[in-house]
N, C-alpha and C positions, 0 to 999 in steps of 0.2 A: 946587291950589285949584280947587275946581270954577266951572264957567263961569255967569252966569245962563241959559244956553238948555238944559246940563243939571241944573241943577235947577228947574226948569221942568218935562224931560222927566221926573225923577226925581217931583215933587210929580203928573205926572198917572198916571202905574205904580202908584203907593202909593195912590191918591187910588180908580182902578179896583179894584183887591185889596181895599182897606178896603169900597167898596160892594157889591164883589162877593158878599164873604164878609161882609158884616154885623158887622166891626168896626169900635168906636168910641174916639177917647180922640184923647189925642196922641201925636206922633211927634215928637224931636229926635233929629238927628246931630253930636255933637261930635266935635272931637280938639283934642285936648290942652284950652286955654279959649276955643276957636270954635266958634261955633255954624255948623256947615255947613248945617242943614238945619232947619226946625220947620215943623211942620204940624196942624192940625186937621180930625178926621172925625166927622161922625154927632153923636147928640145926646148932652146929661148928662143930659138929660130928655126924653124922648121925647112924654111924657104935656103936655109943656108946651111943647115944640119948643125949648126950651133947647140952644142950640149949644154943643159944646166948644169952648174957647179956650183960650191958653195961661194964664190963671189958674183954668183947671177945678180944681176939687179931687178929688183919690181916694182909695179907702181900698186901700191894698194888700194886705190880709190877710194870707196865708203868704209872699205876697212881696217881704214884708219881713226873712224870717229869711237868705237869701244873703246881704243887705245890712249888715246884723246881725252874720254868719258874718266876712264880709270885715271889717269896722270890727274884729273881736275880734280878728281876725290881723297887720294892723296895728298893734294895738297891742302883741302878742304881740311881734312883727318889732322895736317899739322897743322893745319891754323894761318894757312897761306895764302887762302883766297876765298874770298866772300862771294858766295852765291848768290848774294841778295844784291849783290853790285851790280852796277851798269857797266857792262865792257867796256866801255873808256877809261873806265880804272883800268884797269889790262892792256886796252890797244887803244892808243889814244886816236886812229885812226875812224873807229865806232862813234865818237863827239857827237855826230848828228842823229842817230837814230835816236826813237823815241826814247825819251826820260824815263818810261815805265819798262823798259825792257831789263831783264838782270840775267845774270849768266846761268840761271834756273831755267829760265824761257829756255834759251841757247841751247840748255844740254837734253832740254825734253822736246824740241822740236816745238814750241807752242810761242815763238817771239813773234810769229808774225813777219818776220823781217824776211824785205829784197830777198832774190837768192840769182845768183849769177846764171846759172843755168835756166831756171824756171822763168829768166823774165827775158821774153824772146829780144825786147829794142837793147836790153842791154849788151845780152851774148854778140848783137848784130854789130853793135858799137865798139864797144872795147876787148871784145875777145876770139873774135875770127882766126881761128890756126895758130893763135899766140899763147905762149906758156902765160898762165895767169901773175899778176903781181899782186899778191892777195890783198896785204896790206891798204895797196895801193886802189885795188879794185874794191875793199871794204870800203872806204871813204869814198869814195864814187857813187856805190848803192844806198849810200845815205840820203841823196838829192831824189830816190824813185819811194813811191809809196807803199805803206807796209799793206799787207795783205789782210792784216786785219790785228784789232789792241792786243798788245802781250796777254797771256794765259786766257784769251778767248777764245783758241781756238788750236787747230792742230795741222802742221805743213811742213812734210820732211825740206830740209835747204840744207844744203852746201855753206851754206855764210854760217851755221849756227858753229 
């Protein structure tokens, strides 16, 4: 268990480096379901001097896909989800994409499949300044062509 005089010293080492190097956001240290540590630095708003705190919100873009990656595997570990399946077992909104794709493709980047970002007629079509509707925009990118046969090949995407 750590002491309050080291985390104390801990919160002003973290507290230096975050101003040092001009990072912002929050910090927690758990183990196991304790929180050893939480902190906040810098602003969510800069323009507005809005401080982080621990109910900031963030968007975590790509990383969110380890996250994503892990929760798959665990359910893989209980016996929850077949790697070997085609995502329409999952999202039935996937139907259309090729037959040989399986959610292996998906998690190593090697499907081949559409990707919302990468495929400029679509970005220009369905998603100009609008919050994506995934689901929605998954079965969409089914009607555009893959990039090339599942496990031939290698292409970070957003759809996987």
């Amino acid at each position: 268990m750590l002491k309050k005089s080291d985390i104390c010293a801990m919160h002003g080492k973290i507290k230096n480096y975050c101003e040092e190097n001009r990072i912002f956001g929050v910090i927690r240290v758990t183990l196991k379901d304790r929180i050893l540590y939480e902190g906040s630095f810098g602003y969510a708003d800069i323009k507005e001097k809005i401080k982080f705190d621990r109910s900031s919100m963030f968007t975590l873009y790509s990383l969110s896909k380890p996250f994503l990656g892990i929760g798959i595997m665990k359910l893989y570990d209980s016996g929850l989800i077949d790697l070997n399946a085609h995502p329409s077992k999952y999202l039935p909104e996937a139907e259309g994409f090729d037959k040989e794709v399986k959610i292996i493709h998906m998690l190593t980047h090697t499907s081949g499949l559409p990707d919302f970002e990468q495929n400029e007629e679509f970005r220009k079509k369905y998603a100009p300044g609008t919050n994506a509707k995934l689901r929605e925009h998954t079965k969409l990118l089914t009607a555009y062509p893959q990039y090339f046969s599942p496990g031939t090949g290698f292409r970070y995407a957003n759809v996987n």
